[in-house]
PDB file of N, CA, C, O and CB in Angstrom:
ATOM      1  N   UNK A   1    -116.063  18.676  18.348  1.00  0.00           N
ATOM      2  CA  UNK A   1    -115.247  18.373  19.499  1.00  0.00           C
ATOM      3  C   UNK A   1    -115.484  16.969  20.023  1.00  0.00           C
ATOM      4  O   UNK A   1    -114.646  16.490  20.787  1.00  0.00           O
ATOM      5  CB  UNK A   1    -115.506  19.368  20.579  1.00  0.00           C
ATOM      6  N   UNK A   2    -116.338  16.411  19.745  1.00  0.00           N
ATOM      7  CA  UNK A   2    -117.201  14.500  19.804  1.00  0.00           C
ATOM      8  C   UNK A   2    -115.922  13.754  19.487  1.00  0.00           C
ATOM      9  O   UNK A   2    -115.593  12.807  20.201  1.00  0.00           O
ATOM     10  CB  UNK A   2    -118.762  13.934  18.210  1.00  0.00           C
ATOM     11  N   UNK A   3    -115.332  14.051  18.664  1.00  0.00           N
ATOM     12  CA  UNK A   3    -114.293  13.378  18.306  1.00  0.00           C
ATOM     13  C   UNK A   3    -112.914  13.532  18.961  1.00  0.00           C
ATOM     14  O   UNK A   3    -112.076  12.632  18.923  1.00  0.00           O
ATOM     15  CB  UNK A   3    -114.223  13.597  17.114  1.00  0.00           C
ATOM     16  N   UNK A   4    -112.702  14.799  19.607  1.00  0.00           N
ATOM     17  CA  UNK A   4    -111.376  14.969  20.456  1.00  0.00           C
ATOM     18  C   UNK A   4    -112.023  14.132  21.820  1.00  0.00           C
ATOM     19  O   UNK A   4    -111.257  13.494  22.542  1.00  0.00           O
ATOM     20  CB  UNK A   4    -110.822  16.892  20.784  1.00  0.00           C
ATOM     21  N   UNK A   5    -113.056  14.173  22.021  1.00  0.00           N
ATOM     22  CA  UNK A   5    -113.170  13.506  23.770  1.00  0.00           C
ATOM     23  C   UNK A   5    -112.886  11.801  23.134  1.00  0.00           C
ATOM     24  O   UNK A   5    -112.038  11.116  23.705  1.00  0.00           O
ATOM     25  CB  UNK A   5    -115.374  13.802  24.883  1.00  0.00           C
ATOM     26  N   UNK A   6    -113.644  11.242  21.967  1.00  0.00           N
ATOM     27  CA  UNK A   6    -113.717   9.817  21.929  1.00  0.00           C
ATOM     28  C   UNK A   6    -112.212   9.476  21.529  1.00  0.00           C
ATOM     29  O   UNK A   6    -111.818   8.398  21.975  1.00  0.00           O
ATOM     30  CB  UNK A   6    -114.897   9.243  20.859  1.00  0.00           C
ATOM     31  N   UNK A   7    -111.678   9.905  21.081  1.00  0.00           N
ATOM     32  CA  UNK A   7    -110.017  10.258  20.766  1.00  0.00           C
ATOM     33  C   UNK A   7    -108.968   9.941  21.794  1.00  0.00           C
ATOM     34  O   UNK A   7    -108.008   9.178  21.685  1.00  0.00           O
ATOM     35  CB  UNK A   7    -109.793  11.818  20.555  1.00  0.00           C
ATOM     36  N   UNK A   8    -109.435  10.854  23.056  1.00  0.00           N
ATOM     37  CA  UNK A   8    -108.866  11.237  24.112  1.00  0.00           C
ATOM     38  C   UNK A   8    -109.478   9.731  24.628  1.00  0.00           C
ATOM     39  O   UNK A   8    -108.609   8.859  24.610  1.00  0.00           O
ATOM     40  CB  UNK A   8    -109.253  12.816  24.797  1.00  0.00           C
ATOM     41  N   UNK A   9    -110.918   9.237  25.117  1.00  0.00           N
ATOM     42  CA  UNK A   9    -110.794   8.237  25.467  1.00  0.00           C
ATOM     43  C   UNK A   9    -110.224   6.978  25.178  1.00  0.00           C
ATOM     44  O   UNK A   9    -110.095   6.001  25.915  1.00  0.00           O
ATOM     45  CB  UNK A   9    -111.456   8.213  25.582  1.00  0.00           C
ATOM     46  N   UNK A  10    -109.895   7.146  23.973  1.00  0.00           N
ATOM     47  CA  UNK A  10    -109.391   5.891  23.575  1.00  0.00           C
ATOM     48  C   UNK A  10    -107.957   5.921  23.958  1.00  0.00           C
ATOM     49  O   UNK A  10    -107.515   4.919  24.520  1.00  0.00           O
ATOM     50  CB  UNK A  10    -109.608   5.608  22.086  1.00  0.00           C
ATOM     51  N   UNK A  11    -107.091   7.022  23.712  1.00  0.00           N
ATOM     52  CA  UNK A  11    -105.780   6.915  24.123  1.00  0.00           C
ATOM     53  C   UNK A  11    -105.233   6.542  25.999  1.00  0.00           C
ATOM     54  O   UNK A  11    -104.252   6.112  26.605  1.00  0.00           O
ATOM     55  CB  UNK A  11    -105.304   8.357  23.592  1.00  0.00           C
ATOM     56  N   UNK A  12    -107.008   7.195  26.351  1.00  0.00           N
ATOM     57  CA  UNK A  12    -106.836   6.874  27.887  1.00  0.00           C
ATOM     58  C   UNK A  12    -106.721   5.074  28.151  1.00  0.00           C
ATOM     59  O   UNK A  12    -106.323   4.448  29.134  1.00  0.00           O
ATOM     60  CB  UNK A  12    -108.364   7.589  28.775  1.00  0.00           C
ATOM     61  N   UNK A  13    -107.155   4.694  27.067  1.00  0.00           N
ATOM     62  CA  UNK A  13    -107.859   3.335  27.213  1.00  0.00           C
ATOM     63  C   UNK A  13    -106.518   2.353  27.004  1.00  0.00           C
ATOM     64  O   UNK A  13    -106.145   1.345  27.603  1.00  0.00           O
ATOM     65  CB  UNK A  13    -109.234   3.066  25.945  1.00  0.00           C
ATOM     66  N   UNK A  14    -105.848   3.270  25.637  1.00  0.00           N
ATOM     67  CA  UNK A  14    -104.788   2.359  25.427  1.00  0.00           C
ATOM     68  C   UNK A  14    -103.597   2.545  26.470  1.00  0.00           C
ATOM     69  O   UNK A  14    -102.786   1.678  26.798  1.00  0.00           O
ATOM     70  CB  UNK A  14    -104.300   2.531  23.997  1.00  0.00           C
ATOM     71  N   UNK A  15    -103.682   4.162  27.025  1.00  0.00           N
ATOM     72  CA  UNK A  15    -102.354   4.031  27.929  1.00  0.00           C
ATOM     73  C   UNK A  15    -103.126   2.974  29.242  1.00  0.00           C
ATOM     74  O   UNK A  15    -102.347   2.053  29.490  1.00  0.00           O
ATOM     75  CB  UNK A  15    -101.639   5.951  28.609  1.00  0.00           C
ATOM     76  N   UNK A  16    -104.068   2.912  29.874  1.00  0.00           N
ATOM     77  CA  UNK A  16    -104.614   2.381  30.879  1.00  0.00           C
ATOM     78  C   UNK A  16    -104.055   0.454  30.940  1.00  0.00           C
ATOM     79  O   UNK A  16    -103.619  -0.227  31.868  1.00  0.00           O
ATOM     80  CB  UNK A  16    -106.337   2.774  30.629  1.00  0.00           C
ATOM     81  N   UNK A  17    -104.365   0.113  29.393  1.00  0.00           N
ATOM     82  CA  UNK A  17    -103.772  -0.972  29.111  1.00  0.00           C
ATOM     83  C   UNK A  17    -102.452  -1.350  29.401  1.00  0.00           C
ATOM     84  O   UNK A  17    -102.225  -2.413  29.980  1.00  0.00           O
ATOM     85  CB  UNK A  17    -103.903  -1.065  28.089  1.00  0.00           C
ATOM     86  N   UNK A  18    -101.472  -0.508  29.021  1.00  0.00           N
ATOM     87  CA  UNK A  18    -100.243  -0.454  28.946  1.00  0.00           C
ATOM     88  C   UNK A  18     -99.866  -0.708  30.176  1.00  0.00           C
ATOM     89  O   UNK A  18     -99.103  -1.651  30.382  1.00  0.00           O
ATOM     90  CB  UNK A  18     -99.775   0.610  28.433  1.00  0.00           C
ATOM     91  N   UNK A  19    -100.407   0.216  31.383  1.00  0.00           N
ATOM     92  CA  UNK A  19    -100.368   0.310  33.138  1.00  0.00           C
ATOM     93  C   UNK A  19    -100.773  -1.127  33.205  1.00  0.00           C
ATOM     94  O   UNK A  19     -99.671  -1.661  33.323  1.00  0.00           O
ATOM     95  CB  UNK A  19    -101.600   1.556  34.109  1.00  0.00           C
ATOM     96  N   UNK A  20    -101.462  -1.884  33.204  1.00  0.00           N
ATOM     97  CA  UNK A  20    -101.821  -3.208  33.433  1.00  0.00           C
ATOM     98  C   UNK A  20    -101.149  -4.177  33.143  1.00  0.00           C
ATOM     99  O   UNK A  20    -101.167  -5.286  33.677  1.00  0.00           O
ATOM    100  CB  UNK A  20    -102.741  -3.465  32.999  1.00  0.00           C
ATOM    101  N   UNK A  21    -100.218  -3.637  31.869  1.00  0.00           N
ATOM    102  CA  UNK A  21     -99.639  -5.025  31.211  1.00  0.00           C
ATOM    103  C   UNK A  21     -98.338  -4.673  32.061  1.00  0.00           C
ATOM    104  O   UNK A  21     -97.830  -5.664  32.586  1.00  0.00           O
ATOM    105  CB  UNK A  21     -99.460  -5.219  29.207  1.00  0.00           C
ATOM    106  N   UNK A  22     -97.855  -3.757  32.243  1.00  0.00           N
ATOM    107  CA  UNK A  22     -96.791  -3.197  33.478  1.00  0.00           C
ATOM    108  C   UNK A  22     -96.774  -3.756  34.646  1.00  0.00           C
ATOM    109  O   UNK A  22     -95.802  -4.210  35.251  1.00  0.00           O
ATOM    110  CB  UNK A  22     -96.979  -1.866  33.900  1.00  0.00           C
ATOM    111  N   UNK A  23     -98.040  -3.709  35.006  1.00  0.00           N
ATOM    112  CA  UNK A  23     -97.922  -4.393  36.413  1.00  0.00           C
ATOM    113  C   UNK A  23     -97.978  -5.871  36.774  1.00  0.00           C
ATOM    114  O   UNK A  23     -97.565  -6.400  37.806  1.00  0.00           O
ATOM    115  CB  UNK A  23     -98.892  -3.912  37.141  1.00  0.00           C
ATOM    116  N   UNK A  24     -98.693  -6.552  35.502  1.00  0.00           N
ATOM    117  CA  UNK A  24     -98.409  -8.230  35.572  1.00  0.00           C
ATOM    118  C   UNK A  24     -96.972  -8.426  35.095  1.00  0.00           C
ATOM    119  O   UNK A  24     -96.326  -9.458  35.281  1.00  0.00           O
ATOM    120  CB  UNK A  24     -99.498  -9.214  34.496  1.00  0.00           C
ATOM    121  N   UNK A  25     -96.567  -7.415  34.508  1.00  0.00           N
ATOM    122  CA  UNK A  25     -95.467  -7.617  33.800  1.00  0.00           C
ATOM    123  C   UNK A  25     -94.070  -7.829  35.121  1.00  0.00           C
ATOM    124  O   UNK A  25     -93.158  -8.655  35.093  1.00  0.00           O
ATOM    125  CB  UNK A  25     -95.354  -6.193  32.655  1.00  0.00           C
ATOM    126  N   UNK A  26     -94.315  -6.901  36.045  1.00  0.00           N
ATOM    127  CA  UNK A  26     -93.506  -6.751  37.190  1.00  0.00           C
ATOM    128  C   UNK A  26     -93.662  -8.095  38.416  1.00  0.00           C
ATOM    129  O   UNK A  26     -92.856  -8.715  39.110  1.00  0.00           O
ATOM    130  CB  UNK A  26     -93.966  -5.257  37.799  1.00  0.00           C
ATOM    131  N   UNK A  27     -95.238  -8.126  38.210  1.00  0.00           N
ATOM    132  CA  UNK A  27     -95.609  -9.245  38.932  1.00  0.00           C
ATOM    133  C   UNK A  27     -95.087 -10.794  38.804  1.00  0.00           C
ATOM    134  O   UNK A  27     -94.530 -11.537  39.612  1.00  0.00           O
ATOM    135  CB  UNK A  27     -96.835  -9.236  38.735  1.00  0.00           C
ATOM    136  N   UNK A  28     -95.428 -10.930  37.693  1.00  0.00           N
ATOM    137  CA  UNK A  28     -94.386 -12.086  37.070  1.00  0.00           C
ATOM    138  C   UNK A  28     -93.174 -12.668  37.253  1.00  0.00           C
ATOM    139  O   UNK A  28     -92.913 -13.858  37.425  1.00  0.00           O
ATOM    140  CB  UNK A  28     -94.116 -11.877  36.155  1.00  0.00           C
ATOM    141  N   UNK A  29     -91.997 -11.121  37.166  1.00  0.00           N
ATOM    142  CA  UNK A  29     -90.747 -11.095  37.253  1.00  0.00           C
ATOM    143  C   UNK A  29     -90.686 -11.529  38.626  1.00  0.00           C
ATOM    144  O   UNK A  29     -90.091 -12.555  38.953  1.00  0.00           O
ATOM    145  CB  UNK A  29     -90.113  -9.851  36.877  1.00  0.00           C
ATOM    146  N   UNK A  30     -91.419 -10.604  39.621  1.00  0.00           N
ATOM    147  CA  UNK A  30     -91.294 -11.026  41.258  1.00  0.00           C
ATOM    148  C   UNK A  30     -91.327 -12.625  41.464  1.00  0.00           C
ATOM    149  O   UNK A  30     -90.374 -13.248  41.932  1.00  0.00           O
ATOM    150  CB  UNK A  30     -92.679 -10.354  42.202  1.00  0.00           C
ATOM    151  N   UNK A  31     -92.577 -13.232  41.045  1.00  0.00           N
ATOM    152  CA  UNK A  31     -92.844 -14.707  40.922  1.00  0.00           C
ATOM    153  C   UNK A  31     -91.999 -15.320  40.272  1.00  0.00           C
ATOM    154  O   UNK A  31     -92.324 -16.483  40.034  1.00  0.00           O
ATOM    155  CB  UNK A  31     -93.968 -15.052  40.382  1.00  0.00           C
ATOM    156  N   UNK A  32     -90.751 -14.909  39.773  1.00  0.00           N
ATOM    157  CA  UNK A  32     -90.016 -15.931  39.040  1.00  0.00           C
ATOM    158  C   UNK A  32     -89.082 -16.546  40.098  1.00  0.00           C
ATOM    159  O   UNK A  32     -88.677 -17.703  40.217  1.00  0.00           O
ATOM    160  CB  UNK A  32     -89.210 -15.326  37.758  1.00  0.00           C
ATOM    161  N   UNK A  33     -88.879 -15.557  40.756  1.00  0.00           N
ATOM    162  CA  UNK A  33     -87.658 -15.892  41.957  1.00  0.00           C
ATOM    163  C   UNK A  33     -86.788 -15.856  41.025  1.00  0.00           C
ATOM    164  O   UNK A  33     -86.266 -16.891  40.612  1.00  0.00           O
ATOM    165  CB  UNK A  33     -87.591 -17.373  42.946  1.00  0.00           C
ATOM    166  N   UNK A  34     -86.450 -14.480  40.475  1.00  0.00           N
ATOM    167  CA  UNK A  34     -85.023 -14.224  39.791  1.00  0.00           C
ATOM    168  C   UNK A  34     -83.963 -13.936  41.285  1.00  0.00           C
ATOM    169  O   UNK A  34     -84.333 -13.790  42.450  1.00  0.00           O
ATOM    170  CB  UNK A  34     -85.123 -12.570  38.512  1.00  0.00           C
ATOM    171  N   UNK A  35     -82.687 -13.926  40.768  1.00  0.00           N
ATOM    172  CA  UNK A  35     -81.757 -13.266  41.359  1.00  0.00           C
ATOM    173  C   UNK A  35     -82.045 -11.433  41.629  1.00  0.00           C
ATOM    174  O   UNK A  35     -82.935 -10.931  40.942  1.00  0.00           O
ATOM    175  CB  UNK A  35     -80.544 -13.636  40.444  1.00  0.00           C
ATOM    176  N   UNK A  36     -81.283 -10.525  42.610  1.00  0.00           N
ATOM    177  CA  UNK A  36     -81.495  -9.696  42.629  1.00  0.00           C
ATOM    178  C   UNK A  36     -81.191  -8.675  41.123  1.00  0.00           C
ATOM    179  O   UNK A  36     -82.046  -7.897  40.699  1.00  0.00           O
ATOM    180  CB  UNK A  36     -81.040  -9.595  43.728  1.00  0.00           C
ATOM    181  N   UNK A  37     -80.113  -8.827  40.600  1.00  0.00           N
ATOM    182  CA  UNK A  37     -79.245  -8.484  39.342  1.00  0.00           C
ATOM    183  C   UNK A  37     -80.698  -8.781  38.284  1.00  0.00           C
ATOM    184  O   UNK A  37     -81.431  -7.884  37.866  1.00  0.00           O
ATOM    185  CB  UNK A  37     -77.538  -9.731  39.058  1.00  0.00           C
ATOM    186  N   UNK A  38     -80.844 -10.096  38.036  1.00  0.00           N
ATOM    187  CA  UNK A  38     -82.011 -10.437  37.123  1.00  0.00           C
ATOM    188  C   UNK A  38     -83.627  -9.935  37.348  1.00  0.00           C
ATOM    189  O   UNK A  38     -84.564 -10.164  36.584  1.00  0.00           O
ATOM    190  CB  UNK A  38     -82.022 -11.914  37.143  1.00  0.00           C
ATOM    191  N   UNK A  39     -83.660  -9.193  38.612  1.00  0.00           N
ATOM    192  CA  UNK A  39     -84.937  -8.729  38.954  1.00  0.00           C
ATOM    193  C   UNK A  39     -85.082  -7.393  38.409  1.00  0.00           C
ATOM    194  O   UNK A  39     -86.014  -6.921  37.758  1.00  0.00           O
ATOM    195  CB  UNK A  39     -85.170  -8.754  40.397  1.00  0.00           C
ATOM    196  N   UNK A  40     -83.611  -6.683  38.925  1.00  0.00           N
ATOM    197  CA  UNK A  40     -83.198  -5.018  38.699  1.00  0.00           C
ATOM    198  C   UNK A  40     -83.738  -5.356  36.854  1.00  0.00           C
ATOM    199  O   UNK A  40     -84.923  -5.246  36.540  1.00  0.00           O
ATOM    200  CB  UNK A  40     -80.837  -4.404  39.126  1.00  0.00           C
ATOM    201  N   UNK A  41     -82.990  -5.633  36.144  1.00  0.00           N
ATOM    202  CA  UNK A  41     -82.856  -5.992  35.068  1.00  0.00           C
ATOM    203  C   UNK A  41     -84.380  -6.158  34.336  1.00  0.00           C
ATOM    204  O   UNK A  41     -84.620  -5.551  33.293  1.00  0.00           O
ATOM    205  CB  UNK A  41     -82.004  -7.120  35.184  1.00  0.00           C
ATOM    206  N   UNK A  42     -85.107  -6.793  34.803  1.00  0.00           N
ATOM    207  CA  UNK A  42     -86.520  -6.723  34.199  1.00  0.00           C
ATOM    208  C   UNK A  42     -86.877  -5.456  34.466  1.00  0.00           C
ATOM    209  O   UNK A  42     -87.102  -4.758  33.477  1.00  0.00           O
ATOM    210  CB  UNK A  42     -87.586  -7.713  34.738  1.00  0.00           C
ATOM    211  N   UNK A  43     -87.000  -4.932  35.594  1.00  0.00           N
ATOM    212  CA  UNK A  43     -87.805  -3.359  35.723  1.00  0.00           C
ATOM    213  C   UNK A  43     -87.159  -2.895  35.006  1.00  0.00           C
ATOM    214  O   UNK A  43     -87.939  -2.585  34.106  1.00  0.00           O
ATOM    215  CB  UNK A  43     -87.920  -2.429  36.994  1.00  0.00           C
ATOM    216  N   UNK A  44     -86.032  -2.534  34.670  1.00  0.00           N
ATOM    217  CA  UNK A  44     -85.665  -1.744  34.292  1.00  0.00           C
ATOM    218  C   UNK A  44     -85.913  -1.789  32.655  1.00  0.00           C
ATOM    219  O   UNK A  44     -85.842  -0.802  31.922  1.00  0.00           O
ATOM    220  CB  UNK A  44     -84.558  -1.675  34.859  1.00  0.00           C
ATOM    221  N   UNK A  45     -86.182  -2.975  32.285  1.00  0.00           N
ATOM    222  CA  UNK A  45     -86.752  -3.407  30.677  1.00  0.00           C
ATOM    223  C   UNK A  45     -87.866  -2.725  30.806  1.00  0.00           C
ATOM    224  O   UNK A  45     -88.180  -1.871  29.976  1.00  0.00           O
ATOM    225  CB  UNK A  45     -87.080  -5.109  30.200  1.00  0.00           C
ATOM    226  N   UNK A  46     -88.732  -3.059  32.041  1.00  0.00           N
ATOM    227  CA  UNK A  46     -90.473  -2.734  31.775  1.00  0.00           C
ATOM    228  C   UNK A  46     -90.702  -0.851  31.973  1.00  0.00           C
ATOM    229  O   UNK A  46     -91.498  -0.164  31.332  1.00  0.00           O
ATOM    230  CB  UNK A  46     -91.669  -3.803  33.382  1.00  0.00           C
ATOM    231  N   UNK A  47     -89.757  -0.383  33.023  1.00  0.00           N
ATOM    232  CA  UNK A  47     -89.927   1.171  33.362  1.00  0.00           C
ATOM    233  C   UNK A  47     -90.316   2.327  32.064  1.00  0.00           C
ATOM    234  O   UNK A  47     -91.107   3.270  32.058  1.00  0.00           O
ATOM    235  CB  UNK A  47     -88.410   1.633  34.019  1.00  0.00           C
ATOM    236  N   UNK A  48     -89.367   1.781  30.974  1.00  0.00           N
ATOM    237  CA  UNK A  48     -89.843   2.604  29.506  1.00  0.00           C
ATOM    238  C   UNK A  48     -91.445   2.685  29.268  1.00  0.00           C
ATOM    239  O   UNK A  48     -92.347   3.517  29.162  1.00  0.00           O
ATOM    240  CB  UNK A  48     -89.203   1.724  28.054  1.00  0.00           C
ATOM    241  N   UNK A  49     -91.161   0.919  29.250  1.00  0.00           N
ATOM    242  CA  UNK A  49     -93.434   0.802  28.480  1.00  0.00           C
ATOM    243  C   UNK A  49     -93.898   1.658  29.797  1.00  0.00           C
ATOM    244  O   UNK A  49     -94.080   2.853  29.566  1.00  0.00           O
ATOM    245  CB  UNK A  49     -94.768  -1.679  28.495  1.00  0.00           C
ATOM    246  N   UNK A  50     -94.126   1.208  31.198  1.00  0.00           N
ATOM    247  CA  UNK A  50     -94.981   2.234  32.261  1.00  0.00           C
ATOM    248  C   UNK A  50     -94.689   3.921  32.218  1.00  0.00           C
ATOM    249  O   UNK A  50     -95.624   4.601  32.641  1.00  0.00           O
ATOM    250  CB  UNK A  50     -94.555   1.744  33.903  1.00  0.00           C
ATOM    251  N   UNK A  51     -93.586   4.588  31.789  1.00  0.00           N
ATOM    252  CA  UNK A  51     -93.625   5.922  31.484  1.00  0.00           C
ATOM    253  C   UNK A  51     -94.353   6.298  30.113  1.00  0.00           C
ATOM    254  O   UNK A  51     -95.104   7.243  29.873  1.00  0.00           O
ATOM    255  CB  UNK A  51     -92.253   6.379  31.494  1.00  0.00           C
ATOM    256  N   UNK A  52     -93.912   5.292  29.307  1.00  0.00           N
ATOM    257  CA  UNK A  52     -94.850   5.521  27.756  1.00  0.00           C
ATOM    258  C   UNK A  52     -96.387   5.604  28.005  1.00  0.00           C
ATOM    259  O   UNK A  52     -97.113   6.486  27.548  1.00  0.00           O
ATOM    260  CB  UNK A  52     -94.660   4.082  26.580  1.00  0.00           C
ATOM    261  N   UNK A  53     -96.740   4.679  28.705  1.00  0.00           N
ATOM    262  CA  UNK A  53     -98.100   4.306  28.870  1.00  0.00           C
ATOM    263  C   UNK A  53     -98.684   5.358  29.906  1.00  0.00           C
ATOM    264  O   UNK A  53     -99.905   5.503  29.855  1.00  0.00           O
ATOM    265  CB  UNK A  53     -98.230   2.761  29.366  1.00  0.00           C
ATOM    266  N   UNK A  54     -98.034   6.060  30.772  1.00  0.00           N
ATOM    267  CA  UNK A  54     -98.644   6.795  31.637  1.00  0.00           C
ATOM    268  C   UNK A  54     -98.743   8.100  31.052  1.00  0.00           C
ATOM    269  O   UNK A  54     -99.505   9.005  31.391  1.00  0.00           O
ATOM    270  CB  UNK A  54     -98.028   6.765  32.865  1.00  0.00           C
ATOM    271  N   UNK A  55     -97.535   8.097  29.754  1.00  0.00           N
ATOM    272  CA  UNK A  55     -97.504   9.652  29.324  1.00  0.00           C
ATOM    273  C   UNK A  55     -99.076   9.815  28.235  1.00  0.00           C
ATOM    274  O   UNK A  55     -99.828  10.774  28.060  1.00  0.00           O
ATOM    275  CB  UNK A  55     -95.692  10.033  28.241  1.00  0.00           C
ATOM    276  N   UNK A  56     -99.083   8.474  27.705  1.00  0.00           N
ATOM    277  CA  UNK A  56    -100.292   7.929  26.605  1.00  0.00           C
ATOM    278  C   UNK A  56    -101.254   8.547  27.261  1.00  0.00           C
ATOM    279  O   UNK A  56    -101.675   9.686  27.060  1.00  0.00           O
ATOM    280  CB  UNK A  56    -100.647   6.205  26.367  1.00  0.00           C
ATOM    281  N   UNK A  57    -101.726   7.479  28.352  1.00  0.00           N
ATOM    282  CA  UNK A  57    -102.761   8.093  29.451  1.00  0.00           C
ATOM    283  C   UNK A  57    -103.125   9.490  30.003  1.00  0.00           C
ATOM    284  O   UNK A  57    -104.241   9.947  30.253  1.00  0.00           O
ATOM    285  CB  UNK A  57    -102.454   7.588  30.489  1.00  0.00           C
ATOM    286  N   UNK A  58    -102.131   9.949  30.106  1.00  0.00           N
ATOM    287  CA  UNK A  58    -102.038  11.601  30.346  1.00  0.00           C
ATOM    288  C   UNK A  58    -102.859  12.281  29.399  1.00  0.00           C
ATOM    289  O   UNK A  58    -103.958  12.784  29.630  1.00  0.00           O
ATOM    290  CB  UNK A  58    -100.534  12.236  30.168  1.00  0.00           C
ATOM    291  N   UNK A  59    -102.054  12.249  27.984  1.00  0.00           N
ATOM    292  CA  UNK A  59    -102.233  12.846  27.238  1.00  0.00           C
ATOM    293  C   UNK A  59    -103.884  12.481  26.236  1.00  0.00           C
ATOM    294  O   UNK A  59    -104.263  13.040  25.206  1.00  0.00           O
ATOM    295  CB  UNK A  59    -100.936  12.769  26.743  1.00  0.00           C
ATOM    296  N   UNK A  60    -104.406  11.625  26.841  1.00  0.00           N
ATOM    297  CA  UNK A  60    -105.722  10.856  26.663  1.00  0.00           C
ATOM    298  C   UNK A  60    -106.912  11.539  27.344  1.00  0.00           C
ATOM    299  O   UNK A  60    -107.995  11.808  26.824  1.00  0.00           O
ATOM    300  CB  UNK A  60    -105.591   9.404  27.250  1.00  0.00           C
ATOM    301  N   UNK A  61    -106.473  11.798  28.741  1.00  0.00           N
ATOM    302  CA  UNK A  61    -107.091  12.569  29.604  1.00  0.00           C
ATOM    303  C   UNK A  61    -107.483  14.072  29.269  1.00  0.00           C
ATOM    304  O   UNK A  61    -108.612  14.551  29.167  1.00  0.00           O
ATOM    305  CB  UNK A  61    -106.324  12.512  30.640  1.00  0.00           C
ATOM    306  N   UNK A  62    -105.873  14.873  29.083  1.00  0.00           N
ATOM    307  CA  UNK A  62    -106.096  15.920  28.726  1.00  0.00           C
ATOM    308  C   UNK A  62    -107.067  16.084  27.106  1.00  0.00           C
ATOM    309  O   UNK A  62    -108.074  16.791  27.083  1.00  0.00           O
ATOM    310  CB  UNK A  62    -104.744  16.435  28.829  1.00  0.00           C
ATOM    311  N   UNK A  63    -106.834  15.723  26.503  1.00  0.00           N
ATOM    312  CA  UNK A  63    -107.769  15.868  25.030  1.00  0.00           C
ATOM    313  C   UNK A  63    -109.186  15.919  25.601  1.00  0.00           C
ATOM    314  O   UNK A  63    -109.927  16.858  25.310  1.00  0.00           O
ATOM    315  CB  UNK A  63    -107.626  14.395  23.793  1.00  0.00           C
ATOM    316  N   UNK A  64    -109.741  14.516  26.744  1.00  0.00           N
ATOM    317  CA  UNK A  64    -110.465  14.439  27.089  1.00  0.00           C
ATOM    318  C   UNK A  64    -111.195  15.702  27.562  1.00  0.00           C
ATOM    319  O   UNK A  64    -112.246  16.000  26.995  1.00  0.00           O
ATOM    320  CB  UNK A  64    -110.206  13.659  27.596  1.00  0.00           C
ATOM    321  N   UNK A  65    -110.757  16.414  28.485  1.00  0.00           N
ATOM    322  CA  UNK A  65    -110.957  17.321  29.434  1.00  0.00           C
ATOM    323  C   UNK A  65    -111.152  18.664  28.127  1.00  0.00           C
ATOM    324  O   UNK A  65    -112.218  19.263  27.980  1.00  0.00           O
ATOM    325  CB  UNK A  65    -109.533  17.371  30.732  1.00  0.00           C
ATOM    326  N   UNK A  66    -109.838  18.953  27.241  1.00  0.00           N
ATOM    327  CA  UNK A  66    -110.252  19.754  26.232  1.00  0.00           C
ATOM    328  C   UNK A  66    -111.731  19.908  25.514  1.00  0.00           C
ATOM    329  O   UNK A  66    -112.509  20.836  25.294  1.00  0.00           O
ATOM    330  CB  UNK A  66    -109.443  19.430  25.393  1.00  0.00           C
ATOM    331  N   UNK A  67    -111.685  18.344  25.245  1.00  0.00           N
ATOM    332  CA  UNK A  67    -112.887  18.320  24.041  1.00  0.00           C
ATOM    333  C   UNK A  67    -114.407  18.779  24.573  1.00  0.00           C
ATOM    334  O   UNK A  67    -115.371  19.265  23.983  1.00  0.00           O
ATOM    335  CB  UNK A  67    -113.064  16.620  23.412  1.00  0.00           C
ATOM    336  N   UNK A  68    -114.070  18.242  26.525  1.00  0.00           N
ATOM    337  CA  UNK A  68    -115.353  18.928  27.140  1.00  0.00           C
ATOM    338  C   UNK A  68    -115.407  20.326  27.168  1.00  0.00           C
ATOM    339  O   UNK A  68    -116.475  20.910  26.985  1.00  0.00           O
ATOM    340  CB  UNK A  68    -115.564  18.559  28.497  1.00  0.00           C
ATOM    341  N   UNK A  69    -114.560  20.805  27.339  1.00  0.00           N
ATOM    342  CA  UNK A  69    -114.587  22.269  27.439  1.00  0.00           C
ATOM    343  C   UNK A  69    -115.188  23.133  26.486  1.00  0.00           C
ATOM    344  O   UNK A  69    -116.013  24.030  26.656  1.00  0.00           O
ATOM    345  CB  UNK A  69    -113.414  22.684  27.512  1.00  0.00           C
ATOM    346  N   UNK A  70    -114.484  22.596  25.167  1.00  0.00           N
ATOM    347  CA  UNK A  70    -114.960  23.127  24.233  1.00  0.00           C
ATOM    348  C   UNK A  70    -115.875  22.652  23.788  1.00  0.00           C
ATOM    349  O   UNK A  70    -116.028  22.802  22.576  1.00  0.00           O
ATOM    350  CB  UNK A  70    -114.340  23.311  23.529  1.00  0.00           C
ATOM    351  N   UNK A  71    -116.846  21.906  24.518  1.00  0.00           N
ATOM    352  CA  UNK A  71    -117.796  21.435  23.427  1.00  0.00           C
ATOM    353  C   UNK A  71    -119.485  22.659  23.970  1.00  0.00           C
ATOM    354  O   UNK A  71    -120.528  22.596  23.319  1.00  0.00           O
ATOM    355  CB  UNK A  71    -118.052  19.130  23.654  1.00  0.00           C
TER     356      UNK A  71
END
């Protein structure tokens, strides 16, 4: 089960990444001083990767939590 928790951490690690690169990613867009149209328009590019990455994360956690259980 050593291997479902280090598993699980790592996917926590990579969705955790993903959340970060999301949020400079948004940050950025704000700092550009886009138009409102061109602002909508980036989130709405970035909203996919932050649901991907949070579902990553999720599902990183839970393995996590499994692999303790059963170990």
């Amino acid at each position: 089960m050593e291997i479902v928790v280090w598993g699980g951490a790592a996917l926590t690690a990579l969705g955790f990444a993903g959340i970060v690169y999301t949020i400079l990613a948004v940050r950025k867009a704000k700092k550009a001083n886009l138009s409102d149209e061109e602002l909508r328009a980036q989130v709405t590019r970035i909203l996919p990767i932050n649901l991907g990455a949070l579902f990553v994360s999720m599902i990183g956690l839970m393995a996590v939590i499994i692999g303790v259980i059963l170990s």
